[in-house]
N, C-alpha and C positions, 0 to 999 in steps of 0.2 A: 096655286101650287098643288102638287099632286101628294096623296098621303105620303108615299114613298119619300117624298122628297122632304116631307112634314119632319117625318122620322127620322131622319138622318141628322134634319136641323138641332133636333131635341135630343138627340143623343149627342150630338158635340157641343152642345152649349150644357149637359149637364156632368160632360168629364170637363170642360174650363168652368165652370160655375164656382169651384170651392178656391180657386185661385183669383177667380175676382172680389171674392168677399177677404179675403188674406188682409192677415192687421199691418198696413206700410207706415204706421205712427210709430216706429219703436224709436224712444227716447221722448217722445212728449211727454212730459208731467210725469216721467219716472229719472232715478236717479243711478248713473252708474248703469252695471252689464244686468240689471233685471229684467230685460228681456231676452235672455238667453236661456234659449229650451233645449231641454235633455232628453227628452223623446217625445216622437210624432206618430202617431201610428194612424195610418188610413185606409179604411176599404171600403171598396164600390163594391158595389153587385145590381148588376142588371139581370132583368129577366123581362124577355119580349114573349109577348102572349099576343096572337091574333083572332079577335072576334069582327066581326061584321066591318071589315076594312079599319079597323081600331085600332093601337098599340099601344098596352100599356108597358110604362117601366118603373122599377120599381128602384129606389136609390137610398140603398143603407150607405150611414159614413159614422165611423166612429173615432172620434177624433180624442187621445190621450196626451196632454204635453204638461209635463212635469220642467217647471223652472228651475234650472242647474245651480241657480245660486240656495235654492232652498237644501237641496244636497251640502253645497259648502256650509252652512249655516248647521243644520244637521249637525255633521262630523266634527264643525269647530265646538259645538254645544255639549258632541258625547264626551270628546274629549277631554274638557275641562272639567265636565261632573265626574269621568272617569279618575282623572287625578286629585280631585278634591276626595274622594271614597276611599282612596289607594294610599291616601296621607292619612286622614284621618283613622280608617281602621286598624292603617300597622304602625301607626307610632305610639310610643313607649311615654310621651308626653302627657301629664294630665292638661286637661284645659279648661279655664275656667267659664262658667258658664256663661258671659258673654261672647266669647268665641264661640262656643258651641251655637249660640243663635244666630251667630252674623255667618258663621260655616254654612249653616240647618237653611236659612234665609237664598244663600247664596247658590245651594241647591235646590233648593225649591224651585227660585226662580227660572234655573235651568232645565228641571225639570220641566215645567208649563212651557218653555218654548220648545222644546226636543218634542211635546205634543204636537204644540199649536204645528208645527213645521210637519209633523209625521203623515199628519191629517191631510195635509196637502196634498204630498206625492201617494195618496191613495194604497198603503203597502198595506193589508189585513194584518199580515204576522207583527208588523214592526209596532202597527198603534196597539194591537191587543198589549205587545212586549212595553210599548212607551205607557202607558195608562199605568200596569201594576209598577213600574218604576216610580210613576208620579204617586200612588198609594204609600208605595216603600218610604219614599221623600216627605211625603207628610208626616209620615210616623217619626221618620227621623228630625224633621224639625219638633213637634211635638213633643220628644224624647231632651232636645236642647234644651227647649222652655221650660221643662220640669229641671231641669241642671242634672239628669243622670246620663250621665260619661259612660255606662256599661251599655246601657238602650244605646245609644247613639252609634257607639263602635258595632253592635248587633246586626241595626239596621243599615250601614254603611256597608257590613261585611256582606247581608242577604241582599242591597241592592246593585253591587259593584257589578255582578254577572249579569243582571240585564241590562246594565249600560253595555258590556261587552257583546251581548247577543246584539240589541239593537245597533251597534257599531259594523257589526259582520253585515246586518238587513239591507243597511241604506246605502 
């Protein structure tokens, strides 16, 4: 074969190449729509340079896919922290300090997954935004365990707005 004819090979087996390797398992050993992606983003770029009957080519691919159920997970996670903060800071109710820890508790733990999930889809602003929430969330459990009802409503009230920014991010 002739180089000309080389090259040509090598450039159409290297725009089918990233469809061959494509993942056709979805649903093995997963459960439910978690293989459902939310963006795909790809580029080629070639660049043919001729030296001494030689071509080279040169094959950037960047490949971004964010799984759409981690979005749903997300949103169901701000949500509920968002209403747990939006009770707790405007009610008129005292609570006793078991409540305060199974509240404090119950945020926390939403907090660590609104991370662990953030971390995923790669957003700089949101994880910077989800990290001081999970700080905020510490404090306000920390605040239950000592039994002070004024810390708690403080920290609910300063961390309710980056549930809301993170809510606008994702």
């Amino acid at each position: 074969m002739s180089i000309r004819a080389n090259t040509a090979l090598l450039s159409s087996l290297l725009l089918v190449a990233p469809s061959l390797f494509a993942d056709h398992d979805k649903g093995k050993g997963r459960h439910g729509d978690d293989e459902k992606k939310f963006e795909r983003k790809v580029k080629v770029e070639h660049e043919n340079e001729r030296e001494d009957d030689e071509v080279k080519v040169k094959v950037a691919r960047k490949v971004r896919v964010v799984p759409a159920n981690r979005v749903v997970i997300i949103n169901n996670d701000v949500n509920r922290l968002e209403s747990i903060l939006a009770t707790t800071q405007g009610s008129a109710v005292v609570f006793a300090q078991p409540t305060l820890i199974r509240v404090g508790n119950e945020a926390n733990v939403l907090a660590n997954r609104i991370v662990s999930n953030v971390v995923v889809i790669r957003n700089p602003n949101a994880l910077s935004a989800a990290r001081t929430l999970r700080a905020q969330i510490r404090q306000l459990r920390a605040a239950a365990v000592r039994g002070d009802a004024a810390a708690f409503r403080l920290r609910a009230r300063e961390a309710l707005p980056l549930v809301i920014r993170i809510d606008g991010m994702v």
